[in-house]
Each structure stands twice: as C-alpha cells, then as structure tokens.
N, CA, C and O atoms as a GROMACS GRO file, in nm:
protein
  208
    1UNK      N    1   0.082  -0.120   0.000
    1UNK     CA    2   0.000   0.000   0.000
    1UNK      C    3   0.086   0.126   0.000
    1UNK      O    4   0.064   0.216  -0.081
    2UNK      N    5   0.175   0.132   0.081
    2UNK     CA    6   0.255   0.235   0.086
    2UNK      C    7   0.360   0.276  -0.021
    2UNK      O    8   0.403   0.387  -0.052
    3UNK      N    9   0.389   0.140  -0.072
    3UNK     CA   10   0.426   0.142  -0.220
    3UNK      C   11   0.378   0.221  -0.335
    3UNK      O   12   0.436   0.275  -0.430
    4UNK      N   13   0.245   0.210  -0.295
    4UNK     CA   14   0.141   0.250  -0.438
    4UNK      C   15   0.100   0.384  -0.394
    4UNK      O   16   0.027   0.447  -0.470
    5UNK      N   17   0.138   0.441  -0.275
    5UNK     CA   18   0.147   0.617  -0.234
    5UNK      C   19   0.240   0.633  -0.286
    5UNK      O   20   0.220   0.655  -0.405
    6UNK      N   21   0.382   0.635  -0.248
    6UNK     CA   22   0.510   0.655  -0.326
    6UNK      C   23   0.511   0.652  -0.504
    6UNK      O   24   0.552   0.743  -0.577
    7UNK      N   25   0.465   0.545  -0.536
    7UNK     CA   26   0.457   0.554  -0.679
    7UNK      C   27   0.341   0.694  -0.751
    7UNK      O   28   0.362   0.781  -0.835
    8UNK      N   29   0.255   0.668  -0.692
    8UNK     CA   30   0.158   0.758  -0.748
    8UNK      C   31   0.165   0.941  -0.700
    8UNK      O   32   0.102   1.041  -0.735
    9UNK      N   33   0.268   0.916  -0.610
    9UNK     CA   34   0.372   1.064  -0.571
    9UNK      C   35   0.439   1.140  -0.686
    9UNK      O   36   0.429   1.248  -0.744
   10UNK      N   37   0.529   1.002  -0.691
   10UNK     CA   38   0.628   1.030  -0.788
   10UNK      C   39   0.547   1.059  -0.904
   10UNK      O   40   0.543   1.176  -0.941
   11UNK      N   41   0.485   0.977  -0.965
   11UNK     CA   42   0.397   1.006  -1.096
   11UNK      C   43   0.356   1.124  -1.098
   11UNK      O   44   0.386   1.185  -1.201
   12UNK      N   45   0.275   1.200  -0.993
   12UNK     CA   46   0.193   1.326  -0.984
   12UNK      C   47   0.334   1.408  -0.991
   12UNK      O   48   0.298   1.510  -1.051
   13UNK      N   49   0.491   1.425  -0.960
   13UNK     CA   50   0.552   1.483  -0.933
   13UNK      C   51   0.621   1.534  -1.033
   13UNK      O   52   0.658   1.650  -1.047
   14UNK      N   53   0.650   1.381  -1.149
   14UNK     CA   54   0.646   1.418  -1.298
   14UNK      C   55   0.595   1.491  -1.361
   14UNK      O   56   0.627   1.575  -1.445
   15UNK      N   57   0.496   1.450  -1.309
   15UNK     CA   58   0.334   1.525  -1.431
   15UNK      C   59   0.329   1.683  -1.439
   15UNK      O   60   0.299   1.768  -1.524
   16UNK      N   61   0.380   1.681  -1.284
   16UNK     CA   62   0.355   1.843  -1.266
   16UNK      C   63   0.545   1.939  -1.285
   16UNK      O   64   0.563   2.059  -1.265
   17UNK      N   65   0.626   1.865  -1.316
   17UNK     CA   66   0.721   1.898  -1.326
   17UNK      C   67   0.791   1.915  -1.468
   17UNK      O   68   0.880   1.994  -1.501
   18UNK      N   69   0.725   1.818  -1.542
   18UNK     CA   70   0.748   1.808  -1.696
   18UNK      C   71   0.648   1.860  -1.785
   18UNK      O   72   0.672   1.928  -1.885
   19UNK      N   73   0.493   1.810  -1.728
   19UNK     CA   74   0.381   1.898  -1.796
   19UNK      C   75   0.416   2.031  -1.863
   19UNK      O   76   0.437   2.017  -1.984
   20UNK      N   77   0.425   2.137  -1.825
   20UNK     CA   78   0.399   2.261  -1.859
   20UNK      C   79   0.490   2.281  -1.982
   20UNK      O   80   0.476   2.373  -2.063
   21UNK      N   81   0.589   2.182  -1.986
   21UNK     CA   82   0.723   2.188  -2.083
   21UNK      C   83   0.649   2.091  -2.199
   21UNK      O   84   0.714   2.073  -2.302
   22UNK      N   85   0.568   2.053  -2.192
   22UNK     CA   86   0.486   1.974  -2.298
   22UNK      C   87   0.343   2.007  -2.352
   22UNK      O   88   0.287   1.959  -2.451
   23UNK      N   89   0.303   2.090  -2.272
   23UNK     CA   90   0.127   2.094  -2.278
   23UNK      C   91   0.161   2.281  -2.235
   23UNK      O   92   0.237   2.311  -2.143
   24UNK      N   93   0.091   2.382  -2.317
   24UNK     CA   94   0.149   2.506  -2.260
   24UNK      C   95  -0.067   2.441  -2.171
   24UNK      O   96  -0.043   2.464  -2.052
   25UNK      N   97  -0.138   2.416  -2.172
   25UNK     CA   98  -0.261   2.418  -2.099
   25UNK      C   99  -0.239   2.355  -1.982
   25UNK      O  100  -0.318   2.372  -1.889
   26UNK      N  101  -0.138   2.277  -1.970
   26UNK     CA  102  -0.138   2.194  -1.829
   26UNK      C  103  -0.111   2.317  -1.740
   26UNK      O  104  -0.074   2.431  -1.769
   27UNK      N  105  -0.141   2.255  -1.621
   27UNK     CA  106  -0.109   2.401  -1.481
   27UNK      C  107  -0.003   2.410  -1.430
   27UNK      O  108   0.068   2.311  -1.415
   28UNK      N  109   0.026   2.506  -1.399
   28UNK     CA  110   0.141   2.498  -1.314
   28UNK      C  111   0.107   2.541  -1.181
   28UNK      O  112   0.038   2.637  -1.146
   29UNK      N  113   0.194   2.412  -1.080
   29UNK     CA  114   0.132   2.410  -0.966
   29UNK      C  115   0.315   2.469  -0.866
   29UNK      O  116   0.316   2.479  -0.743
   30UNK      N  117   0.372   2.482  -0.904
   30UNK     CA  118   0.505   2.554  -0.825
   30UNK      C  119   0.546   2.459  -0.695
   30UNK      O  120   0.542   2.337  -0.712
   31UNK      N  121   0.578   2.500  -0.593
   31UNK     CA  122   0.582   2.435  -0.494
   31UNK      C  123   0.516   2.322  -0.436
   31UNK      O  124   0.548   2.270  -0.329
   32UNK      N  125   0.432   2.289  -0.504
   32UNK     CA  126   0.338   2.156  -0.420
   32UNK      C  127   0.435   2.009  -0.514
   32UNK      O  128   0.445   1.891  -0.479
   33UNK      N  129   0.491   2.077  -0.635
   33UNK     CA  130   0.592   1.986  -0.714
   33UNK      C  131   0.660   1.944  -0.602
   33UNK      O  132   0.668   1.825  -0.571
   34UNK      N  133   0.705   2.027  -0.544
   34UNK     CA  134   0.861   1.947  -0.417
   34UNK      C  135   0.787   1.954  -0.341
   34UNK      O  136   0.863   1.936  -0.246
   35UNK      N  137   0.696   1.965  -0.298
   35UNK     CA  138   0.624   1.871  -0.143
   35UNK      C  139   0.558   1.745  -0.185
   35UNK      O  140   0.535   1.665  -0.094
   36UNK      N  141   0.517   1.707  -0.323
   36UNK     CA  142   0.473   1.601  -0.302
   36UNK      C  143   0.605   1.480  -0.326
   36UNK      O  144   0.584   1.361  -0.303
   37UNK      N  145   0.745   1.530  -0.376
   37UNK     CA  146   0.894   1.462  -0.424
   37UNK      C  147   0.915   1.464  -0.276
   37UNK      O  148   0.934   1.344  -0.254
   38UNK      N  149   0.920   1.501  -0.207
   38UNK     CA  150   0.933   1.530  -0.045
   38UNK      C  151   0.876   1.426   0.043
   38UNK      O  152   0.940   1.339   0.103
   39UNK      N  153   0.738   1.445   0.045
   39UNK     CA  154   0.649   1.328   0.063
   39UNK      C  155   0.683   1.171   0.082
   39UNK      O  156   0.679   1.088   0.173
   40UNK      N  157   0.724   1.180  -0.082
   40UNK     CA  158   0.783   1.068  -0.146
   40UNK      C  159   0.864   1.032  -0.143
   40UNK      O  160   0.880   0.927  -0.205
   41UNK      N  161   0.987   1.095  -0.064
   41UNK     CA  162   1.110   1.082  -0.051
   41UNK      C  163   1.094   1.013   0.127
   41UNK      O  164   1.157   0.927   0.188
   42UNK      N  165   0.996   1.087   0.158
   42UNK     CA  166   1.000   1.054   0.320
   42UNK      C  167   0.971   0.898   0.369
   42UNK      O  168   1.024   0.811   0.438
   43UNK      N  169   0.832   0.921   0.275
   43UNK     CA  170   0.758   0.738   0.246
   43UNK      C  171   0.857   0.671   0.240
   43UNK      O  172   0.901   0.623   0.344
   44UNK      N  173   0.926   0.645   0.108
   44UNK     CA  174   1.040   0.605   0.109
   44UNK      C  175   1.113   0.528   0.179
   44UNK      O  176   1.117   0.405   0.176
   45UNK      N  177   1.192   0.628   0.265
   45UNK     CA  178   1.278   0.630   0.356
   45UNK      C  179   1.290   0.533   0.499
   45UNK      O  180   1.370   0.455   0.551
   46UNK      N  181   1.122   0.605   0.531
   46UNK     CA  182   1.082   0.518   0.620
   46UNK      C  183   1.037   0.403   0.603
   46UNK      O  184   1.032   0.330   0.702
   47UNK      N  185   1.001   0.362   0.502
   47UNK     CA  186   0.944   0.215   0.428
   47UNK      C  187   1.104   0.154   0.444
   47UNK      O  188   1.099   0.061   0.525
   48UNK      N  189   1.209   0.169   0.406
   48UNK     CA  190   1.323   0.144   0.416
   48UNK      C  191   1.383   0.076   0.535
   48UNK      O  192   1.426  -0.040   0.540
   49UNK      N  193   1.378   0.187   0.655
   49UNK     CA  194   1.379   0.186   0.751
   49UNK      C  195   1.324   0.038   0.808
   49UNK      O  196   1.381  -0.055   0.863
   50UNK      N  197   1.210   0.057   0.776
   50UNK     CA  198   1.104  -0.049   0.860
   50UNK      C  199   1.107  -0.160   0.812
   50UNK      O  200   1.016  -0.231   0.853
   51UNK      N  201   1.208  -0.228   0.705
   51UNK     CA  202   1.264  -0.308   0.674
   51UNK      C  203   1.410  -0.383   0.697
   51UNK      O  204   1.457  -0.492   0.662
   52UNK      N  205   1.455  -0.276   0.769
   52UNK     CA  206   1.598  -0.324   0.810
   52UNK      C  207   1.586  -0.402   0.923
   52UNK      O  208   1.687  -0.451   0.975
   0.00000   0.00000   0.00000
C-alpha cells in the first residue's frame, strides 16, 4: 500500500514537473511539485527503515 502512495507521488511529481514543458494548458502548480517529491522521498525512507 505504501508502495502504491510513493509511486503515485512520484507520478503526480512528474506530471507536474514536466507537464507545462509539454502541454502550454497543463497548470502549473510551483511548490506543491517538491512537497509532493518530499512526501515521497520521506515514504520512502521510512518504508526502508522499517525493513531493516
């Protein structure tokens, strides 16, 4: 489950990071780009963690 937060992070993190450079209609959302890479980085981490 926590897997499929992380993945679908990252995906949204793309979308909103590469979008605007592809689509001039896509949005640009600024900062919520690196809070949700952030997020995802944290998930991550601690998923990591809780495996060692």
């Amino acid at each position: 489950m926590l897997w499929t937060i992380i993945v679908i992070l990252f995906i949204l993190w793309l979308l909103g990071f590469l979008g605007p450079r592809y689509s001039t209609g896509f949005p640009r959302v600024g900062g919520i780009i690196h809070i949700l890479i952030v997020i995802a980085v944290i998930l991550l981490i601690l998923r990591l963690l809780q495996a060692i």
